[in-house]
N, C-alpha and C positions, 0 to 999 in steps of 0.2 A: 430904572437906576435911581437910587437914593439921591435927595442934594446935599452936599457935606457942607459943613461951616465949619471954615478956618478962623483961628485965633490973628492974631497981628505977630503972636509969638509964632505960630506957623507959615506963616507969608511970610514972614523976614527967614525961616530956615531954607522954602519953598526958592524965595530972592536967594539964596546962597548954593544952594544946590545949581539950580538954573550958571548960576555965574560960573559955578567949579566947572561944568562936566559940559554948557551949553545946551542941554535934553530941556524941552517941555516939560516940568513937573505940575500934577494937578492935584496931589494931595500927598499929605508927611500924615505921619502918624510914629510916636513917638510911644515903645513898647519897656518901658519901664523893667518889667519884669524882665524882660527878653534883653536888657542892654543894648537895645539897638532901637534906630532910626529906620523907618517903612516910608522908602517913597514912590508912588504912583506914580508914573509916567505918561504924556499922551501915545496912544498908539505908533509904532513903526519909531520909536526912539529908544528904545531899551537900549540897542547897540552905540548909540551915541551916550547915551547915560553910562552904561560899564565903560567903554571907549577901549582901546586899543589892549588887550592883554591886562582889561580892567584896571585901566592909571585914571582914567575918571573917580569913578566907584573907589577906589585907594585911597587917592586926594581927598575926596568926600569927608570919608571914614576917616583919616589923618583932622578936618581939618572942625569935624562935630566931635572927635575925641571919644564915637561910638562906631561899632558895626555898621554900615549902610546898605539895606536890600534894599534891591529897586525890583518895583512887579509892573507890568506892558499892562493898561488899562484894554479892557476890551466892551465891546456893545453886548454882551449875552454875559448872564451868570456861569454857564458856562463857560465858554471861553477864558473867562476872568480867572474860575476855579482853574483849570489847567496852566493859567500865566501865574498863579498865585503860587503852584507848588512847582514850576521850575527849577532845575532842570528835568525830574523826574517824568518819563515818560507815561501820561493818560492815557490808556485807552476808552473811557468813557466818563460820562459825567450824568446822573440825570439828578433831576430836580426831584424831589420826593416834598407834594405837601400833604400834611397830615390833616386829621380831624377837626382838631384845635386850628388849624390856620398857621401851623408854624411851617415853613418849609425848609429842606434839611439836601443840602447836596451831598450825593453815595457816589465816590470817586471808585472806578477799576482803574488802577495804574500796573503796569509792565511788574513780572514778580520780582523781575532783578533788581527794579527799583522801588520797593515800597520805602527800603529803607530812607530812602532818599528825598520818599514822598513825607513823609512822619519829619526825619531828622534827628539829630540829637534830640533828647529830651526831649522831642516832640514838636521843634523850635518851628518848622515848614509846616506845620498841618495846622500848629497854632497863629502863625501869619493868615495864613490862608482864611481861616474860621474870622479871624479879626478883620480882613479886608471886607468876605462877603457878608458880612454884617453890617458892617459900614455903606458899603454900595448896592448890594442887591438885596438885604433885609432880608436873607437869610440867614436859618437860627442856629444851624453845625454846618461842619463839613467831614465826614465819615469814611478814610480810607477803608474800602468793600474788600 
């Protein structure tokens, strides 16, 4: 697992999130393109960060004035990939490194949900790519 460095502009979003919802947050990432706010979570808090019929997660999103996904931090690249493209059900995940050294995760998800895995315009597959790059220094993520 990569180590991330936060801004003071990110520790102070990281302090707000934390305060709105009460969840352990261990990394923002702020998606320009995407309109939206990515926050990492410590393990077994996801449900505390969405909170009740998602009024955490709402509050959030009301109160950064953008989108807010939150993805369940996990110990394996894997794991991470299948928390990253939530809800969408994984059936597999493997690590592919290549020649060069780049290593690239080849995701099998459930058919009913690829859509789900991708997203609009691609929005969950391009979260996903952007987290495990940032955390496990992988260089895609490749719904198979």
């Amino acid at each position: 697992m990569g180590r991330v460095k936060l801004s003071m502009e990110d520790m102070a979003l990281i302090a707000k999130f934390e305060q709105i919802t009460g969840a352990a947050a261990i990394d923002v990432i702020r998606d320009d393109e995407g309109e939206r706010i990515i926050i990492v979570v410590r393990p077994k808090q996801l449900g505390k960060a969405i909170g009740r019929g998602g009024v955490n997660v709402k509050a959030a999103s009301a109160a950064f004035g953008r989108i807010v996904d939150v993805v369940e931090m996990a110990e394996s690249a894997e794991a991470f990939v299948k928390s990253a493209l939530a809800p969408a059900r994984v059936e597999q995940v493997k690590i592919i490194e290549h020649r060069d050294g780049t290593k690239v995760a080849s995701v099998t998800v459930n058919t009913e949900d690829r859509g789900i895995a991708i997203g609009r315009d691609g929005r969950n597959v391009a979260r996903a790519r952007i987290l495990v790059r940032r955390h496990f220094d992988l260089t895609n993520v490749v719904i198979a």
